[in-house]
C-alpha positions in Angstrom: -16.0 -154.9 47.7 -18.4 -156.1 50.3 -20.7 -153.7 51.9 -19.0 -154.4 55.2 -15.4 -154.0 55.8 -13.5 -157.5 57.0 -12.4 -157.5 60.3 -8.2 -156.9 60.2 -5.5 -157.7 62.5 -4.6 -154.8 65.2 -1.3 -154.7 63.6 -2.8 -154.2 59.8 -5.9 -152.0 61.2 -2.9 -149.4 62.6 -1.3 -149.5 59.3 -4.5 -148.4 57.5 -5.8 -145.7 59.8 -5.8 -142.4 58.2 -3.5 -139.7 59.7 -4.7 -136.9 61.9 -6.6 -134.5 60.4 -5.5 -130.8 59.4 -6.8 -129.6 62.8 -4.7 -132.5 65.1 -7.7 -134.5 65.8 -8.3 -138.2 65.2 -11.0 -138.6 62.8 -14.6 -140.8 64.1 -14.5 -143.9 64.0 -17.1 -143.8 61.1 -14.5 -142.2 58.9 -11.9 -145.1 59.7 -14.3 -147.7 58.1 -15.2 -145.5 55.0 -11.1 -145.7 55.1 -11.1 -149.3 55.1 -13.3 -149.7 51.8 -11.3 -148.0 50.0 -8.0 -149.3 50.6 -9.7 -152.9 50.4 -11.3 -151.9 47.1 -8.0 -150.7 45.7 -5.9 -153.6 47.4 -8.8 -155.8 44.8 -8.0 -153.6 42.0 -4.0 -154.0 42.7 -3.9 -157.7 43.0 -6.0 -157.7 39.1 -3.8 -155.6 37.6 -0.9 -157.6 39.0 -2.5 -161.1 37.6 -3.4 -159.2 34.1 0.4 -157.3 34.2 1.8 -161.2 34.8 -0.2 -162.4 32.3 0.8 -160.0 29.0 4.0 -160.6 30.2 4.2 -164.2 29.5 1.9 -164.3 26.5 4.0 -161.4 25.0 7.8 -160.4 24.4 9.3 -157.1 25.0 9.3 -155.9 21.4 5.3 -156.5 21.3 3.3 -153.3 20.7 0.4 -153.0 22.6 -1.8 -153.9 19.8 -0.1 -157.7 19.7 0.0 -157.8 23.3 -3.7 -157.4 23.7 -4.2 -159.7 21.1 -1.9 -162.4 23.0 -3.2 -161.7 26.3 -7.0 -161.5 25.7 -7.9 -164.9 26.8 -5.8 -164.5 30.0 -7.5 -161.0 30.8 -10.8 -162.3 29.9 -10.6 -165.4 32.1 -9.2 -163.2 34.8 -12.0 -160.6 34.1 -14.5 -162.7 34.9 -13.3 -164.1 38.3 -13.1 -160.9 39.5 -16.8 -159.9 38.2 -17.8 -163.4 39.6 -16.2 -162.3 43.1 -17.4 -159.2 43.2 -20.8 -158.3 42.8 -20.7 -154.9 42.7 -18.5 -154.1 40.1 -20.2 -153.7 36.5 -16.8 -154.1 34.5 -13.2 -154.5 34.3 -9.9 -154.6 32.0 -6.9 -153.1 30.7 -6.9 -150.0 28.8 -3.7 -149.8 26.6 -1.7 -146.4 25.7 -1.8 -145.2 21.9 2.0 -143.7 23.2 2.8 -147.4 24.0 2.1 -148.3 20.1 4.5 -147.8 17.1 1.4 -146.9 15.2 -0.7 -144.7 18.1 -3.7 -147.1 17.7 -6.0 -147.3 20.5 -6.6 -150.7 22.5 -8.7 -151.4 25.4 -9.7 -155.3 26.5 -13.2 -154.2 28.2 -15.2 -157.2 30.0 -18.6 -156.3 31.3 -21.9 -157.9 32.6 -24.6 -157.8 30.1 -28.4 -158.8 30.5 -28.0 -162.0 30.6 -26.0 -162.6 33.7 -23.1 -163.3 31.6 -19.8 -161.3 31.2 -19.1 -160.4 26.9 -16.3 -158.5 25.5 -17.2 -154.5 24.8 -16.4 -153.2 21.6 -15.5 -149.2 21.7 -15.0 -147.1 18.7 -11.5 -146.9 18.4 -11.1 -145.1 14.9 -10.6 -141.4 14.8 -12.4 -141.1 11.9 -15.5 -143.0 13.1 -18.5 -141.3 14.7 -18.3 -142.6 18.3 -14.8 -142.4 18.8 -13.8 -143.3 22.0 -10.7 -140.8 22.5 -10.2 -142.5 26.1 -7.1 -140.7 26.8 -8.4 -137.5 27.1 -10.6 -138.8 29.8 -9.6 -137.7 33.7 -9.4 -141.8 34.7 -6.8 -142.5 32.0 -4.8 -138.9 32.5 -4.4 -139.0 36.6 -3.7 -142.4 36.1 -0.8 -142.9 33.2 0.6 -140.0 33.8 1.0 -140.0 37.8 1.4 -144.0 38.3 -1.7 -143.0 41.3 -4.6 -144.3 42.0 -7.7 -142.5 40.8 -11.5 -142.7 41.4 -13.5 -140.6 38.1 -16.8 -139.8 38.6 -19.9 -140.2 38.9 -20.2 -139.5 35.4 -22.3 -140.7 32.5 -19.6 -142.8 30.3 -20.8 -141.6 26.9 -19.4 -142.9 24.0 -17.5 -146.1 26.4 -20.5 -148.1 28.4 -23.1 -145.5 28.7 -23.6 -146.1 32.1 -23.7 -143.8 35.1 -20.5 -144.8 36.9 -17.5 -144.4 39.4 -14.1 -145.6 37.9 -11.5 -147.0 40.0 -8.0 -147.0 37.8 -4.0 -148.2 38.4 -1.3 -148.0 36.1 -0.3 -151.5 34.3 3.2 -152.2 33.3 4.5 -155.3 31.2 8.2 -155.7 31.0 9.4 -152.5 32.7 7.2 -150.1 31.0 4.3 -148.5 31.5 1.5 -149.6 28.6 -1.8 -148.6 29.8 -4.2 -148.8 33.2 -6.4 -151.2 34.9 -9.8 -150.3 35.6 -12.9 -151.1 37.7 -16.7 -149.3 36.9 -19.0 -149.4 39.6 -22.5 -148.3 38.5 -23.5 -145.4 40.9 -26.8 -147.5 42.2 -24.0 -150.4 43.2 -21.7 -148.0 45.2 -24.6 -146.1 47.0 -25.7 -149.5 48.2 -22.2 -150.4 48.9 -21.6 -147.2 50.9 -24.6 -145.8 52.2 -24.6 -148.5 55.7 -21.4 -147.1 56.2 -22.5 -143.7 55.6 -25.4 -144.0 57.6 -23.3 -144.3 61.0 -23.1 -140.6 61.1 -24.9 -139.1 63.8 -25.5 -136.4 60.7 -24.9 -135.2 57.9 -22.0 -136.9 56.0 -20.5 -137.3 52.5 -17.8 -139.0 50.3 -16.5 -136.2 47.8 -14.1 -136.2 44.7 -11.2 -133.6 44.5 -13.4 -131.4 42.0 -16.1 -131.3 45.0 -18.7 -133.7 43.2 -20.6 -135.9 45.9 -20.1 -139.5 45.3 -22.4 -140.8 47.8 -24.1 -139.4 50.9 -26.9 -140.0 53.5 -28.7 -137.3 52.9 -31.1 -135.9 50.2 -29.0 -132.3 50.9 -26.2 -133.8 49.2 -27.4 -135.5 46.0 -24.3 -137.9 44.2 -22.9 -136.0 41.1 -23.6 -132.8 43.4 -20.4 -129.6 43.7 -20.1 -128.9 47.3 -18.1 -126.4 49.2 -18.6 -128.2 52.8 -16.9 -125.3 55.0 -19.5 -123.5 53.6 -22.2 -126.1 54.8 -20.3 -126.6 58.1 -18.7 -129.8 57.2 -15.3 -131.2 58.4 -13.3 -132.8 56.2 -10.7 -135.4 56.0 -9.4 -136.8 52.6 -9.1 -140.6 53.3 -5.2 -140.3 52.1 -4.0 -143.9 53.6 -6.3 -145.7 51.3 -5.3 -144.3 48.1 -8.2 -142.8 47.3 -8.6 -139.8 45.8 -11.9 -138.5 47.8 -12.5 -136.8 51.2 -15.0 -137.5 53.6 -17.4 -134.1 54.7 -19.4 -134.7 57.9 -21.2 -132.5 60.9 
């Protein structure tokens, strides 16, 4: 997730270009490269959840429940984990979340790898028991429902993660599946201070006004103090085009003058 997109082939840049947009006209070019993030920053989180997906799936038989395959696999995802926190800087942590569904017994799983103070990367415990006081009841949570349900990409957020990493973050999720089924989601936080520095260069190459928003209308990032991140926005009524950046599988749409 650098703050620059890569250059592509002309062949590959085609490919990625988002559509026209609702009025027949191609979007700025300013737009395109917003575009380009995102599809490399889900193409990242694609390629992980492959590696963790081929991963459980050695370590594990089909007859596993999830509980037993996290426990096989945890080495392998926190190896993996690691690499990709190593690799890129501006995500704050990464794993698998596992479905209570995809467990005889309903119990909750989630192999969570974060930074910590130190530099270092260390397992995070959530509170997994319904009967505890910080129970983490993750699959009530928008990243895990859009994503498990649908088989979509999602982005959540920004959001304050309480009772998970108490953090003020943007979640990028996919759906996992070890042998044929679906089990859970693979997931990427990005603390919000991260993505604005991430986004805002590209943001700033508007000539004005211009904005990355969710599908409930919440700003994610801007370049303007107008349009603060965790913001609802109606743009048409601010004047604002729009064009939802639907070739990189991201679920947000970008507002500019």
């Amino acid at each position: 997730m650098s703050s620059s997109p890569s250059p592509l082939e002309p062949a590959l840049a085609a490919e990625l270009a988002d559509p026209l947009d609702e009025s027949g006209v191609a979007p700025p070019p300013e737009v395109d490269a917003l575009s380009r993030w995102f599809t490399r920053a889900f193409a990242d989180l694609d390629t992980l959840n492959a590696d963790f997906c081929e991963h459980l799936e050695k370590a594990s038989s089909p007859e596993d429940d999830v509980v037993a395959l996290a426990r096989l696999g945890r080495d392998g995802i926190k190896k993996r984990s690691k690499r990709f926190l190593a690799e890129h800087p501006a995500a704050d942590g990464v794993g698998v979340i596992f479905a209570r569904a995809a467990d005889a017994e309903g119990r909750g799983v989630i192999e969570w790898w974060e930074r910590d103070a130190s530099l270092g990367v260390h397992r995070y415990a959530f509170g997994l028991n319904p009967a505890g006081d910080r129970f983490y009841d993750y699959e009530k949570i928008e990243w895990f429902v859009m994503t498990f349900g649908s088989g979509q990409h999602w982005i959540t957020g920004p959001y304050i993660d309480y009772l998970g990493v108490d953090e003020y973050v943007v979640t990028l999720t996919a759906q996992s599946s070890v042998h044929g089924r679906p089990v859970g989601i693979a997931g990427v936080d990005i603390k919000m201070s991260d993505l604005e520095r991430e986004l805002l260069p590209l943001l700033q190459r508007f000539p004005g006004r211009a904005a990355l928003v969710t599908t409930h209308g919440s700003v994610l990032a801007s370049n303007t103090s107008s349009l603060i991140a965790g913001d609802r926005v109606r743009p048409a009524e601010l004047g604002l085009k729009e064009h939802p950046l639907r070739a990189s599988g991201a679920s947000v749409t970008v507002v500019y003058e």
